[in-house]
C-alpha positions in Angstrom: -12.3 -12.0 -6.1 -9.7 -14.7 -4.6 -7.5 -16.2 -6.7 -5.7 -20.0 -5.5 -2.7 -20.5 -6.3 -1.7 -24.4 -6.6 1.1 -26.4 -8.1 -0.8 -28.6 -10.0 -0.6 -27.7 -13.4 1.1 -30.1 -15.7 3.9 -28.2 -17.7 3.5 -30.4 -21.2 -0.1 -29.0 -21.5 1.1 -25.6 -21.1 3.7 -26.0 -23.4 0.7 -28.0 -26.5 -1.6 -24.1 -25.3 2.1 -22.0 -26.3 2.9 -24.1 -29.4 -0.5 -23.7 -30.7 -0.4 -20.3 -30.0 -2.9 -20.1 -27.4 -1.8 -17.3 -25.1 -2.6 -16.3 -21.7 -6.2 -16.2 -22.4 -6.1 -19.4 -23.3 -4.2 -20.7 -20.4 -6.5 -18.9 -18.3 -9.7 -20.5 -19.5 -7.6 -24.1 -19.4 -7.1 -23.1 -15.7 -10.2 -22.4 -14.9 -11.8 -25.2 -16.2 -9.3 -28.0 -15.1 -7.4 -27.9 -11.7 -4.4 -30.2 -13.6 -4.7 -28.5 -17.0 -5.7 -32.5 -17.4 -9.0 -33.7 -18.7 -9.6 -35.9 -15.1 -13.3 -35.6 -15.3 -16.0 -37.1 -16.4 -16.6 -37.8 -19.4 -18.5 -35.2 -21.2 -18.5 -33.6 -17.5 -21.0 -36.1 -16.4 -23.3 -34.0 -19.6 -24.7 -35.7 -22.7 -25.5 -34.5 -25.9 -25.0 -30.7 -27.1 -24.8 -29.9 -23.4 -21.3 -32.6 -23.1 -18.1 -30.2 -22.3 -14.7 -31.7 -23.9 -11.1 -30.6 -23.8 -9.0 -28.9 -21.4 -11.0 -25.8 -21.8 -14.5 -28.1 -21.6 -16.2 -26.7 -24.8 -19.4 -27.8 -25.4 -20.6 -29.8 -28.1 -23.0 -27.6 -29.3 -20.2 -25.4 -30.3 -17.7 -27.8 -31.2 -19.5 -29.3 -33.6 -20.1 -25.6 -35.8 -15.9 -25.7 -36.0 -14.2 -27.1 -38.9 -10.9 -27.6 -36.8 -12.9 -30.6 -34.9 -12.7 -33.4 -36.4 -15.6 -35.6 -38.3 -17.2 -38.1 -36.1 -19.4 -39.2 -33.2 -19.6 -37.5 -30.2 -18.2 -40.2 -27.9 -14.8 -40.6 -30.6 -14.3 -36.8 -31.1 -14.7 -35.9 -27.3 -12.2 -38.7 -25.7 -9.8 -37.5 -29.4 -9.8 -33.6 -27.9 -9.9 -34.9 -24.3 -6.4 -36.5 -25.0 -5.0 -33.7 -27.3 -4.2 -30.3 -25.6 -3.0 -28.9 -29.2 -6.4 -30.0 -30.7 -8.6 -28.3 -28.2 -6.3 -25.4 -28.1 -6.7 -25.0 -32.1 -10.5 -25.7 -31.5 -10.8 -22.9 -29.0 -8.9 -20.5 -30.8 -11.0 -20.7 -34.2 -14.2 -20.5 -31.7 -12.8 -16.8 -30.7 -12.5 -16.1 -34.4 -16.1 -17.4 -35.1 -18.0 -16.0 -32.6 -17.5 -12.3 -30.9 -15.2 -12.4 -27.6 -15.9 -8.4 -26.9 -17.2 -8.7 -22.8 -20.3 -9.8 -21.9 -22.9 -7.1 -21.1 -25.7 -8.3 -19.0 -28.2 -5.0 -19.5 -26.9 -5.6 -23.5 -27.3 -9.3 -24.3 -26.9 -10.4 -27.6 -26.1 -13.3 -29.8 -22.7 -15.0 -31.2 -21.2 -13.9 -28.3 -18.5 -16.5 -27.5 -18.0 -16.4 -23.9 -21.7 -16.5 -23.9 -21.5 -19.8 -25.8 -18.9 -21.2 -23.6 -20.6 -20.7 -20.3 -24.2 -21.4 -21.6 -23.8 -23.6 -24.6 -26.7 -22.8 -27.3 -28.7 -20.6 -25.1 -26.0 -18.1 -24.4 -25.0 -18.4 -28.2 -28.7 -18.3 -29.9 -31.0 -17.0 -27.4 -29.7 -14.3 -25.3 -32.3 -13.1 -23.9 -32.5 -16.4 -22.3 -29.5 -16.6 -21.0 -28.4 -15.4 -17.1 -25.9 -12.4 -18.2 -24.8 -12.1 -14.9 -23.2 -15.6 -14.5 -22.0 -14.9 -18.3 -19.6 -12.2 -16.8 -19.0 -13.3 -13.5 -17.3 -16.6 -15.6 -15.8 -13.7 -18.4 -14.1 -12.0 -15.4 -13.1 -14.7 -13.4 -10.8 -15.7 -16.9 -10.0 -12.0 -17.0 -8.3 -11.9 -13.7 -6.4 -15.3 -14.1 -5.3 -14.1 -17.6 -4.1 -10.8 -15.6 -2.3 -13.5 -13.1 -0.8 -15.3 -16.1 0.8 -11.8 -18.1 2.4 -11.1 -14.6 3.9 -14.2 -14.4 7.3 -14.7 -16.1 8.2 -18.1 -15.4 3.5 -19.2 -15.7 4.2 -21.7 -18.9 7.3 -23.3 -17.1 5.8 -24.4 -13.8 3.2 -26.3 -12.3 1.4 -22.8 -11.2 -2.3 -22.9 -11.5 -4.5 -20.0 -11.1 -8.2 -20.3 -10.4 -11.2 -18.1 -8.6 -14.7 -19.9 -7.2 -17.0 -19.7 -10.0 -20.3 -21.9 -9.8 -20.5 -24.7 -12.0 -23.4 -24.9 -14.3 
């Protein structure tokens, strides 16, 4: 796998992921998703309904709206709230880890409530594994793996522009 290296990262989003206690996993899967650690995409990432991705870390409404830590309210409101509030979607993601199993994905094992599973596949990777392509499941899983890996041996990652990210096909 290649990993890019760009300075494009903008520092004050890292430093919302750190206060909130978001870690280098965190950072990782706010890399991979956004090449600023901005939310300069479309809105919902040109998705509608459960399918609409939000945040730095383009969660998907279907999950986001099974979290107590997103707030009450329509779609549209809630997504362009998280879109503009790194801590928000960093306390979002982090109670979605606690919810739902982060363990790797194993495509000859699917099963449900798998988070990552979730994340890359919205309610079909969460509710209906046996539905769900496994093997983009993990390909996504260790594309954040090695970018985490890139962040840990990175002293100075949350003070620079530094972005880390690997080819992974959007869905």
């Amino acid at each position: 796998m290649y990993v890019s290296t760009q300075n494009t990262a903008t520092p004050a989003t890292k430093a919302a992921i750190k206060a909130n206690l978001g870690g280098t996993l965190a950072l990782a899967i706010a890399m991979q998703e956004t090449s600023d650690l901005l939310c300069n995409y479309d809105f919902g990432d040109g998705k509608d309904g459960d399918s609409a991705n939000f945040g730095i870390y383009k969660m998907n409404w279907f999950m986001l709206k099974q979290l107590t830590t997103t707030p009450v309210g329509v779609p549209d409101d809630v997504g362009r709230r998280i879109n503009t509030d790194p801590a928000l979607a960093t306390q979002i993601l982090l109670e979605a880890m606690r919810r739902w199993s982060i363990n790797p994905p194993e495509p000859n094992h699917p099963v449900a409530n798998n988070f990552w599973a979730g994340h890359r596949q919205g309610e079909t990777g969460l509710s209906y594994p046996t539905a769900a392509n496994w093997d983009d499941i993990q390909d996504y899983y260790l594309a954040i793996q090695v970018i985490k890996a890139k962040c840990d041996g990175n002293d100075s990652v949350w003070d620079t522009r530094i972005r880390y990210g690997l080819d992974v096909d959007p869905i």
